[in-house]
N, C-alpha and C positions, 0 to 999 in steps of 0.2 A: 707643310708637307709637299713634298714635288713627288712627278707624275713621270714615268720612262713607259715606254712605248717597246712592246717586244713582238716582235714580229717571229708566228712560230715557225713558219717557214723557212727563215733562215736562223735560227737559236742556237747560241753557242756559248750559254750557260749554264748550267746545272744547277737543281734545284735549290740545293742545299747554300749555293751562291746567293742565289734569287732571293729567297728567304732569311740570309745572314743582310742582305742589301736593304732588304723591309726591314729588319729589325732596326739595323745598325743608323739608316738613316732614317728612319721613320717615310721610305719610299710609297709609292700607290705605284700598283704594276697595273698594266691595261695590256691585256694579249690583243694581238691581231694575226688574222690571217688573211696575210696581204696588205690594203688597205682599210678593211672593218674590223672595228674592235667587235670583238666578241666577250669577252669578260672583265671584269676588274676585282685584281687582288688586294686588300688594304689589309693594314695592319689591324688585328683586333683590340688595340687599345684605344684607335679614333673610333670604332664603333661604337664601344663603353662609352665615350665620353659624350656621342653626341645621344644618347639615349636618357642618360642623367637626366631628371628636371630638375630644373631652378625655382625653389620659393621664391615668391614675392614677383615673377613677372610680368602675372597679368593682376596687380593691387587696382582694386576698384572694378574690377568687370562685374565684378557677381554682388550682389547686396542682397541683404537679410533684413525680411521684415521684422517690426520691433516684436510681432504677435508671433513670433517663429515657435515657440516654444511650447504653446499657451492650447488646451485641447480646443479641437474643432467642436463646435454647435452641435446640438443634436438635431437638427435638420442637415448638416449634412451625413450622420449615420442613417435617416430613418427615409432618407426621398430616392 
């Protein structure tokens, strides 16, 4: 993905530009006015993508006792 830098104070694109330039390149727009960015526009496709989880990332974090299944005691209902 590459990143262009629009400075609204001097803009001399129109939006319908702007957002054919996101689509068509897969651009990230960062407005500024002046030298502070103030917002950033991305395309809603990298945001799908980076919300997706992935099975299998974290194999092994979590483990299950073998008794996982198996009802609790009745000391722990009755205390």
């Amino acid at each position: 993905m590459t990143t262009k830098n629009i400075d609204i104070q001097q803009i001399s694109i129109s939006i319908s530009d702007l957002l054919s330039l996101m689509q068509d390149d897969n651009t990230e727009i960062i407005l500024t006015n002046g030298d502070k960015p103030f917002a950033k526009v991305i395309p809603f496709a990298s945001v799908q993508e980076k919300i997706i989880p992935k099975a299998g990332l974290n194999l092994g974090a979590m483990v299950m006792s073998d008794d996982f299944d198996e009802p609790l005691p009745d000391e722990f209902w009755l205390s």
